[in-house]
ROMI-194046 format. One record per residue: x, y, z of N, C-alpha, C, O in turn; residue in three letters. Coordinates in steps of 0.001 Angstrom, whole numbers, padded with zeros to 6 digits, always signed. Each point is the difference from the previous one (the first is absolute). Example, Ala and Ser with C-alpha at 12.3 -4.5 7.8 and 13.67 -1.06 7.14 Angstrom:
REM residues 2
+013190-005690+007800-000890+001190+000000+000900+001200+000000+001036-000019+000665ALA;-001386+001069-001385+000820+001190+000060-000770+001090+000730+000509+001108+000169SER;
//
This chain:
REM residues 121
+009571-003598-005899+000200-000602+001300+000947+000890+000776+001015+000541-000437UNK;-001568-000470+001790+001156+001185+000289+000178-001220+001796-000777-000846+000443UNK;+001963+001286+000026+000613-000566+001371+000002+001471+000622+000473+000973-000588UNK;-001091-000934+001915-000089+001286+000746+000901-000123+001438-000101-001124+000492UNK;+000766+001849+000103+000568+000584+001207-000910+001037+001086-000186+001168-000339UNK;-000274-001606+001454-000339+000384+000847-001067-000433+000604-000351-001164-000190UNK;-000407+002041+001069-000715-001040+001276-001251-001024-000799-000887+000264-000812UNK;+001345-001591+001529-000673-001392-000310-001705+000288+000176-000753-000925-000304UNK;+000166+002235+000804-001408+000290+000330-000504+000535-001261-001224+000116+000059UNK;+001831+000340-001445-000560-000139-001563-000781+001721+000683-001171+000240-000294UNK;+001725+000462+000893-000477+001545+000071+001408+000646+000185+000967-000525+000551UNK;-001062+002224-001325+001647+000477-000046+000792-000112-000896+000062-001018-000689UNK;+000588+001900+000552+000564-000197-001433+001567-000884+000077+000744-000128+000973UNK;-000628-000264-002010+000779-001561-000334+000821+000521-001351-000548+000797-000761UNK;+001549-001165+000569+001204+000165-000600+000000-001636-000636+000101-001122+000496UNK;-000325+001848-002282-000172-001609-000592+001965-000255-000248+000844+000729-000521UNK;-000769-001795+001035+001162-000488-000132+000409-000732-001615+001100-000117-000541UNK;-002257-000228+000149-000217-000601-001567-001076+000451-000500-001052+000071+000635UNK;+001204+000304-001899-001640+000107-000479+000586-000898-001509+000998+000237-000680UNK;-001793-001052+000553+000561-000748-001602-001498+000683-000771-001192+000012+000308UNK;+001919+000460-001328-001048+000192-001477-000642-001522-000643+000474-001133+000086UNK;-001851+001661-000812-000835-001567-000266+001179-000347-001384-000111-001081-000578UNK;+001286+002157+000104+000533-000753-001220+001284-000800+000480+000972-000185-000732UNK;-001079-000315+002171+001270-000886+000905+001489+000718-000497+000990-000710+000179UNK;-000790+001923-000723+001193+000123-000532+000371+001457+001080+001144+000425+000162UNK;-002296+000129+000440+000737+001075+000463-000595+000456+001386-001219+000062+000161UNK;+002070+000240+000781-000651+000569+001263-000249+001064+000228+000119+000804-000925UNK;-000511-000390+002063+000013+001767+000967+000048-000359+001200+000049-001134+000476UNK;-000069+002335+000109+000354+000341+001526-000946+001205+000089-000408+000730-000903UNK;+000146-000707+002325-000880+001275+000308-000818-000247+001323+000238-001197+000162UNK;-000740+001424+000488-000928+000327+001190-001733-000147-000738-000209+000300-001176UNK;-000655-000696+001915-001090-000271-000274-000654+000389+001563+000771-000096+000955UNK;-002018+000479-000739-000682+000357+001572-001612-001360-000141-000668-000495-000909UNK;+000702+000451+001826-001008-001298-000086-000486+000631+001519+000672+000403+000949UNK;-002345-000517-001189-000784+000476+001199-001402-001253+000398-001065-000294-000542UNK;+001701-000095+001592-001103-000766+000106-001137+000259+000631+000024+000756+000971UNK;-001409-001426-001477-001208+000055+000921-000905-001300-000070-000695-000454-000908UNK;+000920+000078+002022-000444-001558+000149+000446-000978-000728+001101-000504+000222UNK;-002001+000049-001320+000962-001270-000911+000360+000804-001313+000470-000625-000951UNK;-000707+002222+000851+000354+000227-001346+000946+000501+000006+000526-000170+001100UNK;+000071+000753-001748+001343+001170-000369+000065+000394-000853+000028-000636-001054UNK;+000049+002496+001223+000301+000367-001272+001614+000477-000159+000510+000462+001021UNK;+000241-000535-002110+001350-000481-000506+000184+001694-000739-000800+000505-000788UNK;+001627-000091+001126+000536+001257-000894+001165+000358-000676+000605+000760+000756UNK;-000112-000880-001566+001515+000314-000932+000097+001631-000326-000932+000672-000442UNK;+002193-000212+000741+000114+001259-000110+000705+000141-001484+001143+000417-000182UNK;-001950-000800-000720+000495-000373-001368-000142+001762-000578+000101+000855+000880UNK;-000354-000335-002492-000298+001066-000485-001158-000460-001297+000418+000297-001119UNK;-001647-000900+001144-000875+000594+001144-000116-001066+001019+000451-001117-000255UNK;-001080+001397+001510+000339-001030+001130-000917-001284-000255-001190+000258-000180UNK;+001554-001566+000140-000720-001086+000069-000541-000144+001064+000738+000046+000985UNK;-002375-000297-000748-000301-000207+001229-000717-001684-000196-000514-000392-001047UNK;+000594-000124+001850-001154-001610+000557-000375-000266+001263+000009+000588+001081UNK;-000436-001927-001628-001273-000097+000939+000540-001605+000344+000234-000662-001012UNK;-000017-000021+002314+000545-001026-000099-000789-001178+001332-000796+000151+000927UNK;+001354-000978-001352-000864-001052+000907+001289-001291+000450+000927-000345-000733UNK;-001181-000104+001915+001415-000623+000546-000315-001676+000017-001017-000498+000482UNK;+002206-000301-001165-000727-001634-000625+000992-000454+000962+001084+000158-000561UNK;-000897-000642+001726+000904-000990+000578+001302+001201+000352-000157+000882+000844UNK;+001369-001041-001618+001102+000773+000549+000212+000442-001756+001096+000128-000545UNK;-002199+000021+000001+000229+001428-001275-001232+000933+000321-001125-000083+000493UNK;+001995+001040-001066-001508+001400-000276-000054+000459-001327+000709+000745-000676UNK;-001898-001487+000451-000514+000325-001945-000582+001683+000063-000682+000464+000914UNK;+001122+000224-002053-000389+001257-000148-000188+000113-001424+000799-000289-000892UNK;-002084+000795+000797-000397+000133-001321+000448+002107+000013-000098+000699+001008UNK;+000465-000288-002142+000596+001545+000125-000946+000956-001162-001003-000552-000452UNK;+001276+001738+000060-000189+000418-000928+000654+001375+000204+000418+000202+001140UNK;-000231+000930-002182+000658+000884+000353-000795+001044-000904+000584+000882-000629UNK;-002270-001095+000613-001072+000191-000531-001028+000712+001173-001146-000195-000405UNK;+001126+000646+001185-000864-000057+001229-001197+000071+000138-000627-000021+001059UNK;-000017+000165-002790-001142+000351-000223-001131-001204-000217-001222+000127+000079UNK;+002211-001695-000462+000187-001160-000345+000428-000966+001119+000605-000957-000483UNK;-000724+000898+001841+000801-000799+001204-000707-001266-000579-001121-000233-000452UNK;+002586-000683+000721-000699-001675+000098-000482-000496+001289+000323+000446+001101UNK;-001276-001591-001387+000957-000629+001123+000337-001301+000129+000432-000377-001090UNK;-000412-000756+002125+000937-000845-000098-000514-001346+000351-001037-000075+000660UNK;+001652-000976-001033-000669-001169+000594+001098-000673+000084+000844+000488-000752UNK;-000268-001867+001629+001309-000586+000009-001228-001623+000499-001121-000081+000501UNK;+001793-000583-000825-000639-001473-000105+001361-000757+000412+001168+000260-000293UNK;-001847-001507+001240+001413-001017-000178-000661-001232+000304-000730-000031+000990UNK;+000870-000912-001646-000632-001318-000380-000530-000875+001261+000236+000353+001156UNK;-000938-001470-001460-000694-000378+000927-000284-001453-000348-001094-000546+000141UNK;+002066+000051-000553-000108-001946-000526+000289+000492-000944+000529+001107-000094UNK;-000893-002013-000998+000136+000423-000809-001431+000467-001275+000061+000160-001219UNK;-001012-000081+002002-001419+000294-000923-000555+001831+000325-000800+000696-000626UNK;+001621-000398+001839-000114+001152+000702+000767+000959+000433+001185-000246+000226UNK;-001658+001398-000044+000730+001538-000072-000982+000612+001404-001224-000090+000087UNK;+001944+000571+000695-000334+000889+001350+000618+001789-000521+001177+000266-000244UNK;-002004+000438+000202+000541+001414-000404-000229+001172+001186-000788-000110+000939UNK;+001583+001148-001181-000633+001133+000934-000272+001532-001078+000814-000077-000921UNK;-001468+001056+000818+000247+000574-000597-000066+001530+000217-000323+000231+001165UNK;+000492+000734-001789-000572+001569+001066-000202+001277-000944+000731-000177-000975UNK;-001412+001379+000858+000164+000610-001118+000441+001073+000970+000134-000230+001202UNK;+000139+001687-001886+000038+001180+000388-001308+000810-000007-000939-000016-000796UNK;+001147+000713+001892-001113+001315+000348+000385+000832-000500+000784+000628+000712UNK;-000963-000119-001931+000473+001374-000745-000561+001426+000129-000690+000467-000906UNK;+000962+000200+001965-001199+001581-000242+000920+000901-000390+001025+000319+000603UNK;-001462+000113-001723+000717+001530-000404-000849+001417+000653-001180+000275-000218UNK;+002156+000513+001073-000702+000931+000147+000588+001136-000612-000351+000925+000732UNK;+001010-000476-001607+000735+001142-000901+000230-000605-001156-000281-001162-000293UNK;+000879+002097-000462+000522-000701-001362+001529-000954+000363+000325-001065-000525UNK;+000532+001953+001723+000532-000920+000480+000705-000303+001337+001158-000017+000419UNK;-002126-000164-000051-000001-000874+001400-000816-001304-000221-001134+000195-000437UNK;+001579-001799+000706-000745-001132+000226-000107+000013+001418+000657+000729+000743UNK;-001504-001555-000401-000038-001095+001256+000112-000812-000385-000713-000148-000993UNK;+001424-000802+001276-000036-001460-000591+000613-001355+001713+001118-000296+000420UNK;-002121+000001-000100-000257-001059+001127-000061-001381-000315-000837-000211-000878UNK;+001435-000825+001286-000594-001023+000106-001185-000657+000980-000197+000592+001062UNK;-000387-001457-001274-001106-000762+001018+001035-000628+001390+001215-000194-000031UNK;-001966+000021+000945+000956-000404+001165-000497-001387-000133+000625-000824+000667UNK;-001975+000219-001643+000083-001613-000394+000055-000336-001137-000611+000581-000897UNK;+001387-001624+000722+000010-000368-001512-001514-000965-000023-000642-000205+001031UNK;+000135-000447-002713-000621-000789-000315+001002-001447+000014+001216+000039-000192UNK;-001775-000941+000383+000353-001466-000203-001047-000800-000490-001180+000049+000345UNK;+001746-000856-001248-000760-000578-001032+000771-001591-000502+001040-000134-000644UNK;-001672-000616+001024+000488-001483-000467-000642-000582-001476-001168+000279-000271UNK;+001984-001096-000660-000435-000061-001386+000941-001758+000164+001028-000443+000511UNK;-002348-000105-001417+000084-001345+000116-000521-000329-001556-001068+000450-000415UNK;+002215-001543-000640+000072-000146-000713-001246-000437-000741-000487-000899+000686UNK;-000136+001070-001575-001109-000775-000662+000101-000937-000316+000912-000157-000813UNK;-001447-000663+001065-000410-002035-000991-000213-000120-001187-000214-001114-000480UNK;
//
């Protein structure tokens, strides 16, 4: 989970003010660049090797699925309930073109998919 600093428009790079690890015992700090195009975004960490994702925006969070694999991109789906028998989702993958051994392109869609899921009887 990370808390970010800078412009409220989710494009530009952002200064994580928190980043908590999934073992709740330890944090980081660091800058992350987030580029938007339409409802997607792709998310970049200037890690060693660089994590890149692919992200999709649920209310006032932005779910990012990552990998630091580029050969392997995920992508993402974020759901948030709907009564209680139902789930409303959005979801988005990456456009991956390699044109060198190393140079990527890597784009997001300017639309996400949406997809509603309703409990079985």
């Amino acid at each position: 989970k990370e808390t970010l600093q800078g412009d409220p428009g989710l494009n530009g790079l952002y200064k994580i003010t928190l980043g908590e690890n999934r073992d709740g015992l330890t944090n980081y700090g660091g800058e992350v660049e987030i580029r938007r195009n339409g409802e997607s975004y792709i998310v970049a960490w200037p890690t060693k090797p660089p994590a890149i994702g692919i992200g999709v925006r649920l209310e006032d969070a932005l779910v990012v699925a990552y990998t630091s694999n580029l050969k392997n991109m995920p992508g993402v789906v974020a759901y948030h309930a709907i009564g209680s028998d139902g789930l409303s989702g959005i979801w988005s993958v990456v456009d991956l073109k390699q044109s060198s051994d190393a140079i990527w392109n890597i784009t997001a869609p300017k639309q996400v998919g949406h997809e509603d899921l309703q409990r079985a009887p």
